[in-house]
C-alpha positions in Angstrom: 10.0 -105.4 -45.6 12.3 -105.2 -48.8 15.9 -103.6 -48.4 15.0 -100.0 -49.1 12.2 -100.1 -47.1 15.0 -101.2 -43.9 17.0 -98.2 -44.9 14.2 -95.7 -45.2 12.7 -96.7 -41.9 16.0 -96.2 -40.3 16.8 -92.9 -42.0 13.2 -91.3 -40.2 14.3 -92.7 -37.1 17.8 -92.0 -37.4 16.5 -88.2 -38.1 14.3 -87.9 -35.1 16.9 -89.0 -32.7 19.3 -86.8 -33.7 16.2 -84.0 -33.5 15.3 -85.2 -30.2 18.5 -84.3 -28.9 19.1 -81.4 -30.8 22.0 -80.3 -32.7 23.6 -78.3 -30.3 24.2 -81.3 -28.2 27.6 -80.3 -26.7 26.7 -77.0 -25.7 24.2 -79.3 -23.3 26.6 -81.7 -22.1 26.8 -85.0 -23.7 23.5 -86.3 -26.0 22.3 -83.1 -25.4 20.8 -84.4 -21.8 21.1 -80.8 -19.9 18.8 -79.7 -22.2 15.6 -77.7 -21.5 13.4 -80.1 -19.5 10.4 -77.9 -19.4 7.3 -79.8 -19.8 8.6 -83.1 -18.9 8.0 -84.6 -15.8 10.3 -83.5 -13.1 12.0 -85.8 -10.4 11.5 -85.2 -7.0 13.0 -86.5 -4.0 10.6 -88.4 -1.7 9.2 -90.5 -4.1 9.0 -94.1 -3.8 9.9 -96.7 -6.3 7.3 -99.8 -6.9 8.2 -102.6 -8.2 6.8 -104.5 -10.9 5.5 -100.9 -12.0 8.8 -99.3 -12.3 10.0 -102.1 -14.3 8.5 -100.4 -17.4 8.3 -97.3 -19.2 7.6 -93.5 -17.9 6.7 -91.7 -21.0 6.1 -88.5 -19.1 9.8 -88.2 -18.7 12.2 -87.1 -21.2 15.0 -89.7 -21.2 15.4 -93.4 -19.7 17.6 -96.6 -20.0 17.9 -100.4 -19.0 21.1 -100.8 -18.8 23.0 -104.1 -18.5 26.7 -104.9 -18.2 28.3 -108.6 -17.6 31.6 -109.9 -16.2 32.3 -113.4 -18.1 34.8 -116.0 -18.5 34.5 -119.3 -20.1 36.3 -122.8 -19.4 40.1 -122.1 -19.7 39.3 -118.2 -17.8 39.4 -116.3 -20.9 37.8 -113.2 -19.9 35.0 -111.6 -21.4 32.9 -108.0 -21.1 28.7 -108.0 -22.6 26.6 -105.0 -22.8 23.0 -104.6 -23.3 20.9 -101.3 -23.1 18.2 -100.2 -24.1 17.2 -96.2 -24.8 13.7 -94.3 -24.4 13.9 -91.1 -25.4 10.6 -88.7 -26.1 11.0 -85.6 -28.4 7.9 -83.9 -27.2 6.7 -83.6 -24.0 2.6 -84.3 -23.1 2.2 -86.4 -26.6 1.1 -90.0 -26.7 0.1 -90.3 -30.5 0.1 -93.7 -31.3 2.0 -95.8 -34.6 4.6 -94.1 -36.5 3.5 -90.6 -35.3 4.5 -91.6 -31.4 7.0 -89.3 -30.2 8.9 -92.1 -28.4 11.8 -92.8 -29.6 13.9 -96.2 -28.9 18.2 -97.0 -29.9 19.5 -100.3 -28.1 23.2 -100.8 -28.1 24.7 -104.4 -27.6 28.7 -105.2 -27.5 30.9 -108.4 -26.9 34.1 -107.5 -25.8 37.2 -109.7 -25.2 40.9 -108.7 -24.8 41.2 -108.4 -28.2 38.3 -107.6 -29.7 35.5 -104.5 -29.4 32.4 -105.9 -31.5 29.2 -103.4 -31.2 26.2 -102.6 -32.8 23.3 -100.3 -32.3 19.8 -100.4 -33.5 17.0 -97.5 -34.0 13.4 -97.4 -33.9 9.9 -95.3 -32.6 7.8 -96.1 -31.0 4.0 -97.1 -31.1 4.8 -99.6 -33.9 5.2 -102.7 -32.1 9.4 -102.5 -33.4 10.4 -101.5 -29.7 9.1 -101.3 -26.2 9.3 -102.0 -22.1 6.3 -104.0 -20.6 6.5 -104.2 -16.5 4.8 -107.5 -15.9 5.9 -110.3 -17.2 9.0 -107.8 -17.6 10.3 -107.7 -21.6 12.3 -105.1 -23.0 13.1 -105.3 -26.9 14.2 -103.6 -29.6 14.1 -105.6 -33.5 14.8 -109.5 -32.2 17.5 -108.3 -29.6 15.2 -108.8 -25.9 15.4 -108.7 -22.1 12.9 -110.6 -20.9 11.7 -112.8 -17.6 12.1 -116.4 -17.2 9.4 -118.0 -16.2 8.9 -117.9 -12.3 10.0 -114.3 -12.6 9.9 -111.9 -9.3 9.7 -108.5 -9.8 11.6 -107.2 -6.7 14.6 -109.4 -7.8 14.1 -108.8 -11.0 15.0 -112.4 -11.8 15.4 -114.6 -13.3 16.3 -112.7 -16.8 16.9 -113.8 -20.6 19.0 -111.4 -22.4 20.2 -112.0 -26.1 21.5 -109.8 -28.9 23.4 -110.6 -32.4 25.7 -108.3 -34.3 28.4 -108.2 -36.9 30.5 -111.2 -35.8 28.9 -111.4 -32.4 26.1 -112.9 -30.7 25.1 -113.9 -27.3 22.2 -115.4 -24.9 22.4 -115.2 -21.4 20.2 -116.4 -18.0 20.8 -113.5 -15.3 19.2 -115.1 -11.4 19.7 -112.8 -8.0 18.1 -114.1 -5.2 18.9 -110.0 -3.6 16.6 -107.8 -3.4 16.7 -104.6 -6.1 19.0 -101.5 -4.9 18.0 -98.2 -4.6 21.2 -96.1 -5.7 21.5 -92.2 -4.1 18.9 -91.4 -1.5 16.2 -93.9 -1.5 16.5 -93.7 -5.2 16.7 -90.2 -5.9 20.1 -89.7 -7.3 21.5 -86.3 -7.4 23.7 -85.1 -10.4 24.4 -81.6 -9.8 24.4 -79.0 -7.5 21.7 -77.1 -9.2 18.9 -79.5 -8.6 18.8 -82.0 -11.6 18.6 -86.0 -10.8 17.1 -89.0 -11.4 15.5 -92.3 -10.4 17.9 -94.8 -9.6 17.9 -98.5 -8.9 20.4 -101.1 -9.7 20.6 -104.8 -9.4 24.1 -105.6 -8.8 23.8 -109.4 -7.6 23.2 -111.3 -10.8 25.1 -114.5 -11.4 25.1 -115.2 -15.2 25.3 -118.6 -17.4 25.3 -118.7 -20.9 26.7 -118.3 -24.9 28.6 -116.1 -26.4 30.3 -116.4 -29.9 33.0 -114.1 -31.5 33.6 -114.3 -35.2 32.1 -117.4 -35.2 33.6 -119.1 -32.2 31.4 -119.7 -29.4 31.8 -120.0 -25.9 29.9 -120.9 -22.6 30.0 -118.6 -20.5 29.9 -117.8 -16.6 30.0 -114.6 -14.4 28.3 -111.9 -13.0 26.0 -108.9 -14.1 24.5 -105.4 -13.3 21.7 -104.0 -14.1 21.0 -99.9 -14.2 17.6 -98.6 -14.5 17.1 -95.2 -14.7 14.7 -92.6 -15.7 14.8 -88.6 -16.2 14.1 -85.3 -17.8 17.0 -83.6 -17.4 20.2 -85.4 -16.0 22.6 -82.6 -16.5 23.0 -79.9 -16.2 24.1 -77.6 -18.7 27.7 -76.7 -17.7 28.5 -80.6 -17.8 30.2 -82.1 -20.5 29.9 -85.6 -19.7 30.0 -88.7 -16.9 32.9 -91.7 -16.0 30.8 -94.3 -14.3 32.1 -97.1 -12.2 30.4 -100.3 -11.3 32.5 -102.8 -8.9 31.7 -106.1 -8.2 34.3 -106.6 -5.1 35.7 -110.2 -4.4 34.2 -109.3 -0.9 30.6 -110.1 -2.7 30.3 -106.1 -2.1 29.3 -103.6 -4.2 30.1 -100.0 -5.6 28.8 -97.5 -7.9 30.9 -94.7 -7.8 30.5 -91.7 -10.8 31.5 -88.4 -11.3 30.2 -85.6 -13.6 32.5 -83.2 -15.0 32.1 -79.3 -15.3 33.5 -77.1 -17.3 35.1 -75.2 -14.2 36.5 -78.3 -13.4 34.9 -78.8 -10.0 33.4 -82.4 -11.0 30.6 -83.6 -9.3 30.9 -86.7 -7.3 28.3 -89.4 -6.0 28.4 -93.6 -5.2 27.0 -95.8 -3.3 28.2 -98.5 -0.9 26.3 -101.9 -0.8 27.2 -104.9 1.2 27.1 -108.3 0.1 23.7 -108.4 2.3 22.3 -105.7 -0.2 22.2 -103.0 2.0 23.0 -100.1 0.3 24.7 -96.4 2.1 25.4 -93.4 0.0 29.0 -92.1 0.0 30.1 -88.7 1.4 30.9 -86.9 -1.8 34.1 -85.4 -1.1 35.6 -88.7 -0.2 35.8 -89.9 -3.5 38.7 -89.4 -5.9 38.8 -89.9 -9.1 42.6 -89.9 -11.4 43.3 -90.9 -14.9 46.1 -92.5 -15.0 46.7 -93.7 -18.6 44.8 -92.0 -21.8 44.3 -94.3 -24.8 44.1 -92.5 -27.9 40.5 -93.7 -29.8 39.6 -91.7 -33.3 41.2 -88.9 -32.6 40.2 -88.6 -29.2 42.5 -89.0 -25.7 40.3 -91.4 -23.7 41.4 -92.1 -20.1 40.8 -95.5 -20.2 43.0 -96.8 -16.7 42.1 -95.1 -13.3 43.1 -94.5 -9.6 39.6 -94.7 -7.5 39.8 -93.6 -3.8 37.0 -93.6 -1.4 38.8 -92.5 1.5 36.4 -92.7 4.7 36.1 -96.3 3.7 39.9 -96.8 3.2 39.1 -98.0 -0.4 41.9 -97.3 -3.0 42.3 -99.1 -6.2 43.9 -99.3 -9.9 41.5 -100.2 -12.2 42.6 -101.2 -15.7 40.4 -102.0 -18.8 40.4 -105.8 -20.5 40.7 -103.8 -23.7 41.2 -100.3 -24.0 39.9 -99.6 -27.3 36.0 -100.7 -25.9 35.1 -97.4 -28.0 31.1 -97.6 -28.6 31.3 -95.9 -32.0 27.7 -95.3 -32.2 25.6 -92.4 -33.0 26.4 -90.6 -29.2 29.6 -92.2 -29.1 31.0 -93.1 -26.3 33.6 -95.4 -23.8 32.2 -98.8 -22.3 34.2 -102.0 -21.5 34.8 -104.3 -19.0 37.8 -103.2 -16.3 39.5 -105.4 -13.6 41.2 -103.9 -10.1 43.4 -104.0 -7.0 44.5 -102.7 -4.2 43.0 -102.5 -1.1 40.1 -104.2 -2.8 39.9 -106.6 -5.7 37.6 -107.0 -8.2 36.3 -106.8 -11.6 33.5 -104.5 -13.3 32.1 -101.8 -15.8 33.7 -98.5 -16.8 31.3 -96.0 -18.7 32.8 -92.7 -20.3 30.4 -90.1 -22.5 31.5 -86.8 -23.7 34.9 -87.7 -24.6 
């Protein structure tokens, strides 16, 4: 396809996203996801997640992400932050036209960070053309040539092993994610509350993946070890409409544990809190809401914006407190629902490294 048929393409696509999630995204919290769900699937507590099925798409609901976040260093310990995702989003609900009428609607953001350097990139398509997509089994995930996709001797309830490469301006990388754990289900079972009012979503996480691989920043490569997570999860309405926005927390603990901790702010300023706990065995217990704490303790200022971008976390019936500080603050995802996402390290009563996620900033 010649140049201005690249830019054309993009500028439809580009146009139904931002009509998907309506211009008065703000007034709806952040994207516009506490939005009118009606007509969309709803989620329910009770039901159960399969696995390879779940891998792949739900086009009945209204919104859903594969979401991945890595940990690395290379030889000398230069530390390094990677981020992968992957965005479904459908405009209308009950429609399944097929080719460039599909109301599906795909953006995949990728970023290399370092400590100092924050490269991203994002990329836009619909659906029913072939341009994006999710299939469950053999699991692949792609949007343009950036792709998640099984090795070969793939198992579903690990989700492992996994191939995951993206390029951008002056970064690329390719990566080989294994996890001999089983998947985690995050909230109840999987149902993960996110207000008080009733609206949720499907939740699973794999937390345990150890990663090999590339990277290369402004043309200067690197191999590469570490850890990954994996977020998968699906919804019509994840917030409600008096919240602004989320700060999401995923710790890999030098214990080999695990936590995903996140609030939701309101506009009342009673935030709404949730995490889960999982041991290094992969058992996962939900956290007593009012136990966890949640300060800024630094802003960084980011286009005009005061980002809080180092934290005090506090889980206090598990006599967790820590400082978590970003590798670099300016991990600003300057994309088109911008947004916070970098790689963070911490101490204190635990020590660790992981993935802070801010939206609605």
């Amino acid at each position: 396809m010649n140049a201005d048929g690249r830019i054309g393409r993009r500028a439809v696509v580009a146009y139904g996203l931002l009509s998907a999630f309506g211009t008065s995204a703000r007034a709806q919290g952040f994207a516009g996801l506490g939005g009118e769900s009606k007509g969309f699937a709803p989620v329910t507590q009770g039901v159960t997640l399969e696995f390879p099925r779940d891998h792949g798409a739900h086009p009945d609901f209204r919104i859903e992400w594969w979401y991945v976040t890595a940990n690395l260093q290379d030889s000398s310990g230069t530390r390094y932050g990677v981020q992968w995702t992957l965005f479904r989003q459908a405009t209308i609900p009950g429609v399944s036209d097929s080719g460039w009428d599909s109301r599906q609607l795909w953006m995949g953001n990728a970023a290399v960070t370092s400590a100092s350097k924050h490269l991203f990139a994002e990329r836009l398509a619909r659906g029913g053309v072939g341009q994006a997509g999710v299939e469950a089994n053999p699991f692949r995930a792609w949007i343009d040539s950036w792709e998640m996709k099984s090795g070969d001797q793939f198992f579903p309830q690990t989700l492992s092993p996994l191939n995951v490469s993206a390029i951008g301006r002056g970064f690329e990388f390719s990566l080989r994610l294994n996890s001999l754990k089983p998947l985690v289900l995050q909230g109840d079972a999987g149902y993960s509350r996110k207000s008080e009012q009733g609206q949720a979503s499907y939740y699973f996480s794999q937390p345990f993946f150890t990663v090999t691989g590339k990277i290369e920043i402004d043309g200067k490569p690197a191999d590469v070890t570490g850890q990954a997570w994996m977020d998968r999860e699906w919804s019509s309405q994840p917030l409600a409409s008096d919240q602004t926005g989320w700060d999401w927390f995923a710790l890999h603990l030098a214990s080999g544990e695990k936590v995903m901790l996140f609030r939701l702010r309101q506009k009342n300023g009673s935030h709404y809190f949730s995490g889960n706990w999982i041991g290094a065995d992969g058992r996962s217990v939900q956290l007593t809401p009012s136990s966890i704490s949640m300060e800024p303790a630094q802003l960084t200022e980011i286009e005009g914006r005061n980002v809080p971008t180092s934290w005090t976390v506090a889980v206090a019936d598990r006599g967790f407190k820590i400082e978590i500080v970003p590798l670099n603050p300016k991990s600003w995802m300057s994309t088109r629902f911008a947004y916070w996402e970098g790689p963070i390290a911490f101490h204190g009563t635990y020590e660790g490294v992981g993935y802070l996620e801010m939206t609605g900033y």
